[in-house]
C-alpha positions as CSV (number, residue, x, y, z in Angstrom):
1,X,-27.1,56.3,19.8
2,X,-28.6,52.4,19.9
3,X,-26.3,49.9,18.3
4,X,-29.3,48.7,16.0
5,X,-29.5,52.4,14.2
6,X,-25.8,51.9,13.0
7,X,-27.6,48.1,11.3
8,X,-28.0,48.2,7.6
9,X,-31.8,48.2,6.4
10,X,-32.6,46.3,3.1
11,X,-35.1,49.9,2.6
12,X,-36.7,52.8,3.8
13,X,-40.0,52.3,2.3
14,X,-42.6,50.6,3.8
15,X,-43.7,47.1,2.4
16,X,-47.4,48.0,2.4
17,X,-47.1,50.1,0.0
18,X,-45.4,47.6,-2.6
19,X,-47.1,45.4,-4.6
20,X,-47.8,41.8,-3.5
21,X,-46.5,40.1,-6.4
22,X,-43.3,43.1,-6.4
23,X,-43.2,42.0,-2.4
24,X,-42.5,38.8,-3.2
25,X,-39.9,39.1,-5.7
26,X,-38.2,41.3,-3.4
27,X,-38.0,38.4,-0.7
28,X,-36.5,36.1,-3.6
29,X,-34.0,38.9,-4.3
30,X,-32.7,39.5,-0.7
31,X,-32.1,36.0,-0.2
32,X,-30.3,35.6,-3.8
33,X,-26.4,35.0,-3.6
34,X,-26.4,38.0,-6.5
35,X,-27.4,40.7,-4.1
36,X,-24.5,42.9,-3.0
37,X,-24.2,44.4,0.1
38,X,-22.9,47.9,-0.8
39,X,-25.9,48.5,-3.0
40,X,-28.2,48.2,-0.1
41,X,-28.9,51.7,1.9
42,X,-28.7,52.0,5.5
43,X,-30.2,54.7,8.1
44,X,-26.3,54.9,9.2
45,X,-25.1,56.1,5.9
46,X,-27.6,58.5,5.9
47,X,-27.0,59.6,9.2
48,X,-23.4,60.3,8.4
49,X,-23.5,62.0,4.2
50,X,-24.4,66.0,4.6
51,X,-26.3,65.1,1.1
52,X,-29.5,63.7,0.8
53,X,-30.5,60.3,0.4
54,X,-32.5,59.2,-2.0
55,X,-34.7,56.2,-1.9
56,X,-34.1,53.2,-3.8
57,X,-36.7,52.7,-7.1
58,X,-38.5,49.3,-5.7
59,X,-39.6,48.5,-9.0
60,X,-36.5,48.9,-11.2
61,X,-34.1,48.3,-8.0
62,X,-30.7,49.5,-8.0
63,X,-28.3,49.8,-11.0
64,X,-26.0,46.6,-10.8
65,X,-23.8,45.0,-13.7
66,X,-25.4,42.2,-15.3
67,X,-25.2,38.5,-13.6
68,X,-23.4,35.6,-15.2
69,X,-24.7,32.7,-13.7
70,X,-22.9,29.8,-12.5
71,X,-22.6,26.3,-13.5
72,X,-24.9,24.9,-11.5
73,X,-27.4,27.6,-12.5
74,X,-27.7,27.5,-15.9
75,X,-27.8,23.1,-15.2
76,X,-30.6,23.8,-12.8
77,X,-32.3,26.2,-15.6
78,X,-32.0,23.8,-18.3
79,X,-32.9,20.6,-15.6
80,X,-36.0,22.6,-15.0
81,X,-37.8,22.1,-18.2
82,X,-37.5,18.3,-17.6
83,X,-39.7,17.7,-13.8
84,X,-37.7,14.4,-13.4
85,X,-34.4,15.6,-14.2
86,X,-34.5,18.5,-11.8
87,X,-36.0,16.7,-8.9
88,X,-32.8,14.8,-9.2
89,X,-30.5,17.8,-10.0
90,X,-32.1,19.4,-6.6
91,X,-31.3,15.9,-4.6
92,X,-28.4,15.5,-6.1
93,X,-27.2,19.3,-5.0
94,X,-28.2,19.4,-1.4
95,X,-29.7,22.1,0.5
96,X,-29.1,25.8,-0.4
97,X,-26.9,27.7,1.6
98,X,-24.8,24.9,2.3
99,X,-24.8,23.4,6.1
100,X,-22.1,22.5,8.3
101,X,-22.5,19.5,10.2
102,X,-21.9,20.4,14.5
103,X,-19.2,18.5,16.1
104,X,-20.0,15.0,17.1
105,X,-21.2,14.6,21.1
106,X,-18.6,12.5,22.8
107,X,-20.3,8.6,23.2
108,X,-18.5,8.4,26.3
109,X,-20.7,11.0,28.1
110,X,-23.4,9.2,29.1
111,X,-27.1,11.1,29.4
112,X,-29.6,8.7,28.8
113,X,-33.5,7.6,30.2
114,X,-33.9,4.1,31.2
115,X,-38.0,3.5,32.5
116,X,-38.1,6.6,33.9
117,X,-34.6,6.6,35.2
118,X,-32.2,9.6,34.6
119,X,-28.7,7.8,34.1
120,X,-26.2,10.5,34.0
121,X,-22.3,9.0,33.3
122,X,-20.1,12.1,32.4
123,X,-17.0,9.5,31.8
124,X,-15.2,11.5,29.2
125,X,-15.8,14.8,30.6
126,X,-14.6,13.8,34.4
127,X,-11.4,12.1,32.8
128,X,-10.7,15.6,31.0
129,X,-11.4,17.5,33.8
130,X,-9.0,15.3,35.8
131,X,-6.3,15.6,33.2
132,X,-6.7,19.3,32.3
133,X,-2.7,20.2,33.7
134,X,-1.2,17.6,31.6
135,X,-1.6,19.3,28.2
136,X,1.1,21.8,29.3
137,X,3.4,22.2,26.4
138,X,6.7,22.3,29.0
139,X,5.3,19.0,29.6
140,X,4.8,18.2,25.8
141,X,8.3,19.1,25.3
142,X,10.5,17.1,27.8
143,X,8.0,14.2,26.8
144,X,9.0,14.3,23.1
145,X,12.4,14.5,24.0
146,X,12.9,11.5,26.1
147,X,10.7,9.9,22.9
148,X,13.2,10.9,20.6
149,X,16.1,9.3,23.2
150,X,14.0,6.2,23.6
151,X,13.4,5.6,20.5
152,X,17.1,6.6,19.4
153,X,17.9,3.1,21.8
154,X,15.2,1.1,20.3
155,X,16.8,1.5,16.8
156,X,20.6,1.0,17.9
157,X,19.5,-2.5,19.7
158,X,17.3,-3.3,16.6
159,X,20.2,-3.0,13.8
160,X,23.6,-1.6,15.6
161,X,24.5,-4.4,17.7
162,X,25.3,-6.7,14.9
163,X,27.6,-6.9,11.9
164,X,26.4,-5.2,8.8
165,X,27.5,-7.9,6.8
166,X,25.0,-10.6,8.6
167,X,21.8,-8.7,7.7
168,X,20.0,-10.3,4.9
169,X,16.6,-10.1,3.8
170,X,13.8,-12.3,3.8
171,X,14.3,-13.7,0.3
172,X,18.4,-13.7,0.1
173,X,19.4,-16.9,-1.4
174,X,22.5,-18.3,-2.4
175,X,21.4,-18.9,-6.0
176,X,19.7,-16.9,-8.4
177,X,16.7,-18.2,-10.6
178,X,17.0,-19.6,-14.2
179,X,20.3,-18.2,-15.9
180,X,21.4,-15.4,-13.9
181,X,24.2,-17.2,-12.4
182,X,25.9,-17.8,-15.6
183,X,27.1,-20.4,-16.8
184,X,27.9,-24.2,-14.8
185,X,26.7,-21.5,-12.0
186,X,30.4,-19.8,-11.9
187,X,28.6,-16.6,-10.8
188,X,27.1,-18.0,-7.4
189,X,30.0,-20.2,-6.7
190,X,30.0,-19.8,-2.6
191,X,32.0,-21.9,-0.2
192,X,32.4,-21.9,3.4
193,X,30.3,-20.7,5.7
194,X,27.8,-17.9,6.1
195,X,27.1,-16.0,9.7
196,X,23.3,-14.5,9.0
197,X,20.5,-12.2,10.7
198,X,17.0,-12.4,9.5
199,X,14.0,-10.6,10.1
200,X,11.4,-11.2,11.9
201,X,7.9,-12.4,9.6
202,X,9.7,-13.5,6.6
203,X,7.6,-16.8,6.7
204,X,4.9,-14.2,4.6
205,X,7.7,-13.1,2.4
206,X,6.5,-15.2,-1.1
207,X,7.3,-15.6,-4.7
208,X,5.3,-13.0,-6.2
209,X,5.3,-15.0,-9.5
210,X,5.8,-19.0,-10.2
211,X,9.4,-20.4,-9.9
212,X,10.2,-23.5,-12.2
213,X,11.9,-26.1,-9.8
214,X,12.3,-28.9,-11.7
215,X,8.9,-29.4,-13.4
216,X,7.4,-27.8,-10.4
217,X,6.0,-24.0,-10.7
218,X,5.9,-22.9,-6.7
219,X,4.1,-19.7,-6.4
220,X,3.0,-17.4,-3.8
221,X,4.6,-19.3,-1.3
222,X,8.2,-19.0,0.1
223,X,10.9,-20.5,-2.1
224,X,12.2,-23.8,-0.1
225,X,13.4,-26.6,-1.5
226,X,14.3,-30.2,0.6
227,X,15.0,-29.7,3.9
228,X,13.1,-33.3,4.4
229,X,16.7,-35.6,5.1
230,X,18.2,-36.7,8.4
231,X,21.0,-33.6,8.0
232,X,18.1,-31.2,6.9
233,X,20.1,-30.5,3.3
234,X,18.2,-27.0,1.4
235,X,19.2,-26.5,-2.4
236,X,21.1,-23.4,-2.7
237,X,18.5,-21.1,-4.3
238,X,16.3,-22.1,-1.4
239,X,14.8,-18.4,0.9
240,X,17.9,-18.8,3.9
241,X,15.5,-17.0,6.4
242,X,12.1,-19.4,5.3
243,X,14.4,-22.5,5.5
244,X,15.8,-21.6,9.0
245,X,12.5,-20.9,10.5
246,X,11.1,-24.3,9.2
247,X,14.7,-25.7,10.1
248,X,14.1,-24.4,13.9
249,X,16.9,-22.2,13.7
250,X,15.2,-19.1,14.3
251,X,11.5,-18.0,15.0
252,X,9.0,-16.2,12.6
253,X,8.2,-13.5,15.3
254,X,11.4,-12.7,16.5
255,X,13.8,-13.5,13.5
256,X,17.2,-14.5,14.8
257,X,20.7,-15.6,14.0
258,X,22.0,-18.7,12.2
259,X,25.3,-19.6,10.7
260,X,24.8,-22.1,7.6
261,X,27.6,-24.5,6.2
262,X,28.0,-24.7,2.3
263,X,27.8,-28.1,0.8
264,X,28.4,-27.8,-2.5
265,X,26.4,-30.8,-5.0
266,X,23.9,-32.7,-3.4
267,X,21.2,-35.0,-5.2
268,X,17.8,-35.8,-4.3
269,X,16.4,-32.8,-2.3
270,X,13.2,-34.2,0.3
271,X,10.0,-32.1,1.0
272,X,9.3,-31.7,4.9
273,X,6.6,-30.0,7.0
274,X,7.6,-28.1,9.9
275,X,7.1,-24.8,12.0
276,X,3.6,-24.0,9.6
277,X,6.1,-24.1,6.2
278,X,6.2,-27.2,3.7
279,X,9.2,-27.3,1.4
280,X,8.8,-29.3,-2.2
281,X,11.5,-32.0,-3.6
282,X,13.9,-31.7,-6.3
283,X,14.9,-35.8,-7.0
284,X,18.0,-34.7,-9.1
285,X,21.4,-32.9,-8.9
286,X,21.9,-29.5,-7.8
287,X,25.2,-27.9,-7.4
288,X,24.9,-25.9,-4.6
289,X,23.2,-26.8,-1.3
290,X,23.7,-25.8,2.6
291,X,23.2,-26.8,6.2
292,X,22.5,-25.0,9.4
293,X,24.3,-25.3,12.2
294,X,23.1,-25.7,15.9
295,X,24.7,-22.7,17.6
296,X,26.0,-19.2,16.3
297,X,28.5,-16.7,17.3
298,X,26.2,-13.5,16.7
299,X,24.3,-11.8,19.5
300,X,21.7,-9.2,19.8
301,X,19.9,-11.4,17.2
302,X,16.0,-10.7,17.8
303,X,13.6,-8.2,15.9
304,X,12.6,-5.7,18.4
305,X,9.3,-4.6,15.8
306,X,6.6,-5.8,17.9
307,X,7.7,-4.2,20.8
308,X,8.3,-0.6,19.1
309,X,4.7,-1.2,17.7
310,X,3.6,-1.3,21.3
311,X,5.2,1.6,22.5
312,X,4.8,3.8,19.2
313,X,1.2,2.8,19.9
314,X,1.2,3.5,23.6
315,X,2.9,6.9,22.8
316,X,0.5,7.8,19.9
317,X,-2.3,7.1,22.4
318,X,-1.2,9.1,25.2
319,X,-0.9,12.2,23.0
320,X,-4.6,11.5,22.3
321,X,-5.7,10.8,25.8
322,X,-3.3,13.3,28.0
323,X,-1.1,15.3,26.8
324,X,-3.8,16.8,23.7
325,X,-1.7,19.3,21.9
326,X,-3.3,21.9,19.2
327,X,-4.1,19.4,16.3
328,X,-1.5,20.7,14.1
329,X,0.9,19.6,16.4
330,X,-0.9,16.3,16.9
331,X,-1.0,15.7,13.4
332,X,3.3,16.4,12.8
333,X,3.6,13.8,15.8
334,X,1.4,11.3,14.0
335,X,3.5,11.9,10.5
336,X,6.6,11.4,12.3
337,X,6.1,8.7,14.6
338,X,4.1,6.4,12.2
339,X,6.6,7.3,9.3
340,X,9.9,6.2,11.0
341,X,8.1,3.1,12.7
342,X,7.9,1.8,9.2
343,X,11.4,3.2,7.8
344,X,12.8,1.5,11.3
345,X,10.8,-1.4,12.3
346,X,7.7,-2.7,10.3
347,X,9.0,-2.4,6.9
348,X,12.4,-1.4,6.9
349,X,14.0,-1.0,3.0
350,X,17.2,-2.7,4.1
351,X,18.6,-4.1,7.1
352,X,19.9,-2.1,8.1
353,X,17.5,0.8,6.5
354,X,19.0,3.6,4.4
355,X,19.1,6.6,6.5
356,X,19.2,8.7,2.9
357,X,16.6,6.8,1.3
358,X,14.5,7.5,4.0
359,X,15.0,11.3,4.2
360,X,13.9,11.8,1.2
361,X,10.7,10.2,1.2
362,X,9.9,12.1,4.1
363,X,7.1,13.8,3.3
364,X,3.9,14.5,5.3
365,X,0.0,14.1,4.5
366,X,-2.4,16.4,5.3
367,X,-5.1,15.6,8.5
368,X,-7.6,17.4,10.2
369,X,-7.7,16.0,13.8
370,X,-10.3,14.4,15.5
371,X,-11.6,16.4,18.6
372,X,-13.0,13.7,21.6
373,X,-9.5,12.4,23.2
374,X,-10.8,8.9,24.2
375,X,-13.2,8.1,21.6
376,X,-10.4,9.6,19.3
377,X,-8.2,7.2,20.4
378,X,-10.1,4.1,19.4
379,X,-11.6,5.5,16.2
380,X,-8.3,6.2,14.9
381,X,-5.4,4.9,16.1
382,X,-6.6,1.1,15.5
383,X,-7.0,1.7,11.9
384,X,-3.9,3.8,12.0
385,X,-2.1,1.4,13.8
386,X,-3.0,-1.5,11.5
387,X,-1.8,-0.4,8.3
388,X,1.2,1.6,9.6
389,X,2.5,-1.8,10.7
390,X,0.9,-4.3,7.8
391,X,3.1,-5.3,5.3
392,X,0.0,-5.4,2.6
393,X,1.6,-8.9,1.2
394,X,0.0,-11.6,-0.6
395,X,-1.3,-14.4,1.8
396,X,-3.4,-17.4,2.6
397,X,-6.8,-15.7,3.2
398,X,-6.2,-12.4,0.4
399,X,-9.7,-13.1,-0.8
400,X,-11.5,-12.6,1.9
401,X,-9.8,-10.2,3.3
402,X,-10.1,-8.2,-0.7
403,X,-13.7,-9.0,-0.2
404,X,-13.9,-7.4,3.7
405,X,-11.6,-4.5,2.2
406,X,-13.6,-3.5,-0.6
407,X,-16.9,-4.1,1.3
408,X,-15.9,-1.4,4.0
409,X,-15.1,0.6,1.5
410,X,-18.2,1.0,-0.4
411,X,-19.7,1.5,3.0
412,X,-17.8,4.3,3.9
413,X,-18.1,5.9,0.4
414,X,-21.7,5.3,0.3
415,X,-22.1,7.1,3.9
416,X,-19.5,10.1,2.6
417,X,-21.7,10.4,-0.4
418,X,-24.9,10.9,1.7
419,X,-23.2,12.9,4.2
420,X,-21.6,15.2,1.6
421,X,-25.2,15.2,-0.3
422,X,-27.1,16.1,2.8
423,X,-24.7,19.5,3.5
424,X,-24.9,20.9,0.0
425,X,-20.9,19.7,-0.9
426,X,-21.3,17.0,-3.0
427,X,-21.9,19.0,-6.4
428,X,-18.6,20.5,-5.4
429,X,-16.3,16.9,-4.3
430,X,-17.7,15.4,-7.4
431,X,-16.4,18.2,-10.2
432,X,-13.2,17.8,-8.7
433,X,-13.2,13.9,-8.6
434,X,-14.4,13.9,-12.3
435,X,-11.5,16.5,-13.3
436,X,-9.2,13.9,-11.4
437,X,-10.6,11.0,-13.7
438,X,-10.4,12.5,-16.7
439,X,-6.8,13.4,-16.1
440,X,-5.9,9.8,-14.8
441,X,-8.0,8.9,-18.1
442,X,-5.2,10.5,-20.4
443,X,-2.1,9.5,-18.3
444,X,-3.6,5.7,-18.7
445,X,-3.5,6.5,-22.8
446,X,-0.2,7.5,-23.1
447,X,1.7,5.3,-25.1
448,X,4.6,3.3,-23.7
449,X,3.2,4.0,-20.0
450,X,1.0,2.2,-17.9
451,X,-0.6,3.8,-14.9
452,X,-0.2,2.8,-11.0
453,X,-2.3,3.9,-8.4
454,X,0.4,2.6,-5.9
455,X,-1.4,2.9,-2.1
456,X,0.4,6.1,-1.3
457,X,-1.2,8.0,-3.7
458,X,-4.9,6.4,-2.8
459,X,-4.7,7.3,0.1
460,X,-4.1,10.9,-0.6
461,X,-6.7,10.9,-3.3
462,X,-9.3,10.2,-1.0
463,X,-8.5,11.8,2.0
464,X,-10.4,14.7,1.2
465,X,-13.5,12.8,1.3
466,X,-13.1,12.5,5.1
467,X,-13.1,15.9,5.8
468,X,-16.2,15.4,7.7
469,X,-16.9,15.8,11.6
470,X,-18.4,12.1,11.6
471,X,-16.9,9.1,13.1
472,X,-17.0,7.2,10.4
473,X,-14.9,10.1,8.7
474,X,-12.2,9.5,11.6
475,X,-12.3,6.2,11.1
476,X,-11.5,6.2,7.2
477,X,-9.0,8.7,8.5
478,X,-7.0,6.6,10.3
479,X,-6.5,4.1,7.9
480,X,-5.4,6.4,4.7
481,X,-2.7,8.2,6.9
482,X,-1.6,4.7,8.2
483,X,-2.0,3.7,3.9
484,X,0.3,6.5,3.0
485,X,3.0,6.4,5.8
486,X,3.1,2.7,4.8
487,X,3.7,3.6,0.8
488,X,6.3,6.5,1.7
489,X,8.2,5.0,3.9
490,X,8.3,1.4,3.0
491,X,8.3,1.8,-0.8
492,X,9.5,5.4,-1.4
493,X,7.5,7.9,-3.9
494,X,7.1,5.8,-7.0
495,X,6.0,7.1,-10.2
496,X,2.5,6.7,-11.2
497,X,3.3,6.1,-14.6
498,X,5.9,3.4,-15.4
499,X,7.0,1.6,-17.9
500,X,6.2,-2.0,-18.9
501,X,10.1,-3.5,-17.7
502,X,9.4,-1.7,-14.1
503,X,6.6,-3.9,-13.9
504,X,7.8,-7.0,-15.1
505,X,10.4,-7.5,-12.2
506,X,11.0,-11.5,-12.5
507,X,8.2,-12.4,-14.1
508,X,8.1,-13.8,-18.0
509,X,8.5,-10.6,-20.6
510,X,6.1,-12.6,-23.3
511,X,9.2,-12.9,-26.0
512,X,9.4,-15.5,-28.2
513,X,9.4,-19.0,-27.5
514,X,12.3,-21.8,-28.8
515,X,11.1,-25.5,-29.1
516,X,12.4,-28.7,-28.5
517,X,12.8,-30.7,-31.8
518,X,12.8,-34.3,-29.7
519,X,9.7,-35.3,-27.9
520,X,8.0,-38.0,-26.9
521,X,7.4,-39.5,-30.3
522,X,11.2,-39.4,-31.9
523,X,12.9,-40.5,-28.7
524,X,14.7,-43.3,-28.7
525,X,14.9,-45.1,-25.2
526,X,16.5,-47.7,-26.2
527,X,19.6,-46.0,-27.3
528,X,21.7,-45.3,-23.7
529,X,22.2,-41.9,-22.5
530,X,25.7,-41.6,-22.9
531,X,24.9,-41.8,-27.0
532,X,22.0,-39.8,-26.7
533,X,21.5,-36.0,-28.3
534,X,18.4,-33.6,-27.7
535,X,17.9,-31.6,-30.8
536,X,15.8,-28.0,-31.0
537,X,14.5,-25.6,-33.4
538,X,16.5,-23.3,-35.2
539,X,15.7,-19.5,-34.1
540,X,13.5,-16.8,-35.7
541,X,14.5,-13.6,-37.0
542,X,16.0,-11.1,-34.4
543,X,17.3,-13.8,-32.5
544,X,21.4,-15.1,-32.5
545,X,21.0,-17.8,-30.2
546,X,20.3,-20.2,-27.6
547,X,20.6,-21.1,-23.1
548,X,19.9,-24.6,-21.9
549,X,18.9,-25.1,-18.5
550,X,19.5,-28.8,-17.7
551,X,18.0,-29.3,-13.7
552,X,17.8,-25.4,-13.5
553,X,21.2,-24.9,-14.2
554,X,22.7,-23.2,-17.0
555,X,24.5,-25.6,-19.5
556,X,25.0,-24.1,-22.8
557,X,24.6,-21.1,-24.2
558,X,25.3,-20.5,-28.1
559,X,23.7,-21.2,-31.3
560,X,24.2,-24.9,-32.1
561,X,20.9,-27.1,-32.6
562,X,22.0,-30.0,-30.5
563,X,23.7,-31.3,-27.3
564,X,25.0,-34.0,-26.5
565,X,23.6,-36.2,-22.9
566,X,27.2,-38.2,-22.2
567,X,28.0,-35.7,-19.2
568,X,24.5,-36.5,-17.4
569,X,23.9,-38.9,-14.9
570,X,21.7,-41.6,-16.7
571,X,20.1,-42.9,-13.3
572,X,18.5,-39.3,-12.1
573,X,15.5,-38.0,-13.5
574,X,16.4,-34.4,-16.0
575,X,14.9,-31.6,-16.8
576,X,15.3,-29.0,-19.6
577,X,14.2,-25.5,-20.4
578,X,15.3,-23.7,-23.5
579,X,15.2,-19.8,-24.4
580,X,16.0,-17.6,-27.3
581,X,18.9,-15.3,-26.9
582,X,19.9,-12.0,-28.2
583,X,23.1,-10.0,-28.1
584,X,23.7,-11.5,-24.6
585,X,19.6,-11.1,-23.3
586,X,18.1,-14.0,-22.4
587,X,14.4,-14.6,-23.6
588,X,12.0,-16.0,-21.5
589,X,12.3,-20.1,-20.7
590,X,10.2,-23.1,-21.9
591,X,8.2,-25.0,-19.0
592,X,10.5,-28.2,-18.4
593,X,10.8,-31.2,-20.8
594,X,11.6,-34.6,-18.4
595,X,13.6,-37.2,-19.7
596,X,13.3,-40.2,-16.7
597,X,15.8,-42.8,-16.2
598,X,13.5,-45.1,-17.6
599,X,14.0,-43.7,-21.2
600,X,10.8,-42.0,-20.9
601,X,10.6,-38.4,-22.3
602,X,8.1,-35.9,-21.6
603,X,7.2,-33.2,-23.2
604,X,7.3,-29.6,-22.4
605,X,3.7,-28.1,-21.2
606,X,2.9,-25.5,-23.3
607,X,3.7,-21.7,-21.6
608,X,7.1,-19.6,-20.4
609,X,9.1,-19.5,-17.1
């Protein structure tokens, strides 16, 4: 018997002997997503039943339960009485069955016609034929093992060849801001001196929010004050690491060991410029201060992070080029790789990095691989590469590389949208986006909480808008696994809803304000120092009390109105915040009132620090 008897036919009746008009309805019907195949007869099943077979009724048409159309029916139905709206509505949904786009062609394989000349440059094809014994999983398999050893060696020389103790981060300091070292400073009392290992880039390590020094607010810079005398003198709440690079101590690139000498009080802090950082002055006392010494007993002091970048990035590309396992195997050595680059090297939580922590944020994103090897490898792994080992800080130039960001962006989502529109999904991505806004709409309205898109969770929110064949797709690829292995491992899995003190970190809270009772007007400069009191505002309600910074250093804390000046020197400049306090919390801090040596007092600006 011939294979094609055994096909299903839609009838047995001929169609000349059905209506036009009935004829074309039928045509309509067949290709209608509501036809079911079991209701449609076939010469096989006849073949096969000992009964007879009786011929479908072409003008009533089988018996089938009624149809409940879909969404996107009954909006085309009711877009249809409108000629505008559904002209849109049918651009808008995309061809009908939906298409799949065919797997890009390889740019590398050259077939082109040049003025009648056949040019014919099969590069990608000859390299795989070339390579086609290397992806051998034997080979895979001793490869990822002597990966695992290396990199096992590049971890122990980064942070197991030096004392625990001597790793500090990028912002350690020896003082902490406003009153958190209690009061006179008896809670950052240090003497001595300190043996140190800092990473390497903490010159882009900045105050996130400004710093009153003095009547100075440094912001989104590192914190470094003096540094300018012949001994090179810092003021104890000075960034160690940014200090030491501008000091010459140790590099930006590499990082590097220092040992620092405690001085204890020193007055009149000078603002230098070297090594690409510029500290600021502080023409007062301060009670704790520090020097670097020349030489230091530590060894093994450089940050190895650019060199495992370069062979994570080597590896990552000969996985892509050579070796080209199955893609689910490709992506796991991507998640892994990328993830413990960042927990290890680029933006390790703690030096040295909590083994724990790291565990359990290791989690892994979903990818659909790429298929060309070579092209493959420059489409994704540079964008992969970039933000795996960014550390997505503020810096000089955050403008225009916002503007650049969010230009690219639009881009891609602009070509996704047309892309998505042209196969028919885009009805379907944008119900599920819309159901994703709306719930992100009531998470942002629940009291108490404010929402945070941190970049780990971007990135997984759109990835499924790459899930297109297209370079472009691999490209945006790239860079959202590279977003999320960044968030995971650098930052952990934070909440998306948190709280308004999780936010706050050291900036101002907005509390109530205290306020100087002596200013410029009621100052008497003629009276010396020694006899002189500065008087302030009694509280408001739900307050107890009162902290006085004099030169950023806590001096009283209670709930008189007054203090007396005879401790101060009367030939340095001073400079005097004031905040509300409550059952032992502080409030936020007054900008700095200045009272000069000449008598002179000025006013605090207006504002909180």
């Amino acid at each position: 018997m011939n294979d094609d008897d055994h096909r299903p036919r839609l009838n047995t009746t001929p169609l000349d002997t059905v209506p036009s008009d009935d004829q074309g309805i039928l045509l309509d019907t067949v290709h209608s997503d509501d036809i079911q195949l079991d209701t449609i007869p076939s010469d096989s099943s006849s073949n096969s039943s000992s009964g007879p077979n009786p011929k479908p009724d072409l003008e009533h048409g089988p018996v089938q339960p009624p149809h409940i159309p879909s969404w996107s029916g009954r909006l085309q139905r009711h877009s249809s009485r409108v000629p505008f709206l559904n002209k849109v509505f049918l651009y808008l949904r995309g061809p009908r069955p939906k298409l799949d786009l065919p797997d890009p062609k390889p740019l590398l394989d050259i077939d082109i016609r040049i003025r009648g000349r056949h040019i014919v440059a099969p590069i990608e094809t000859t390299f795989l034929r070339f390579t086609r014994l290397l992806p051998n999983p034997w080979l895979f398999t001793i490869l990822a093992a002597g990966y695992i050893i290396s990199f096992a060696f590049f971890a122990r020389a980064q942070f197991f060849q030096t004392p625990v103790e001597s790793f500090i981060s990028c912002n350690a300091a020896l003082w902490a801001a406003n009153a958190q070292c209690g009061l006179d400073g008896s809670g950052c009392s240090y003497n001595g001196s300190l043996d140190f290992r800092c990473p390497a880039q903490c010159s882009g390590v900045i105050l996130q929010n400004p710093r009153a020094v003095g009547d100075q607010r440094p912001a989104f810079v590192p914190l470094i004050v003096g540094g300018g005398d012949s001994d090179a003198t810092y003021r104890g709440d000075s960034f160690i690491c940014a200090a030491a690079i501008q000091a010459g101590v140790i590099s930006n690139s590499r990082g590097g060991c220092g040992t620092l000498d405690v001085v204890g009080n020193y007055t009149n802090f000078e603002s230098t410029t070297a090594h690409g950082l510029t500290s600021i002055g502080f023409p007062t006392v301060f009670p704790s201060s520090y020097r670097f010494r020349s030489t230091t007993a530590l060894t093994h002091c450089e940050d190895m992070r650019d060199d495992a970048l370069a062979f994570n990035a080597l590896v990552t590309a000969l996985l892509f080029l050579v070796l080209r396992p199955k893609p689910i195997v490709l992506f796991w050595c991507l998640v892994c790789i990328g993830f413990w680059h960042v927990v290890l090297f680029s933006q390790p939580q703690g030096p040295p990095p909590p083994l724990d922590t790291a565990f359990g944020t290791f989690l892994p994103a979903l990818f659909i691989c790429y298929a060309a090897p070579i092209e493959a490898t420059i489409l994704y792994l540079a964008p992969y590469w970039r933000l795996t080992s960014s550390d997505l800080t503020k810096r000089s130039g955050a403008i225009t590389t916002l503007v650049v960001i969010l230009i690219f962006i639009l881009v891609v989502a602009l070509n996704q949208l047309r892309v998505f529109r042209k196969t028919g999904w885009l009805p379907y991505y944008l119900a599920w986006y819309i159901a994703g806004g709306l719930v992100a709409l009531v998470l942002a309205l629940l009291p108490g909480l404010n929402l945070r898109i941190h970049h780990y969770f971007l990135a997984i929110i759109l990835m499924p808008g790459t899930g297109l064949p297209t370079r472009i797709s691999a490209m945006a690829q790239g860079y959202l696994l590279g977003l999320f292995l960044n968030g995971a491992a650098a930052y952990g899995f934070d909440s998306i809803l948190q709280t308004k003190a999780d936010l706050v970190q050291d900036a101002t809270i907005g509390s109530d304000l205290a306020s100087f009772v002596t200013n410029s007007t009621n100052y008497n400069a003629s009276i010396p120092m020694s006899n002189q009191t500065i008087f302030w505002n009694a509280h408001p309600d739900g307050w107890d009390g009162f902290s006085l910074l004099v030169d950023d250093v806590e001096r009283y804390v209670g709930d008189a109105l007054n203090l007396s000046l005879a401790a101060f020197d009367s030939a340095l400049p001073h400079f005097f915040r004031l905040a509300l306090t409550s059952g032992g919390n502080i409030g936020d801090f007054t900008r700095a009132a200045t009272l000069f040596p000449n008598g002179t007092w000025v006013d605090a600006p207006p504002g909180a620090t």
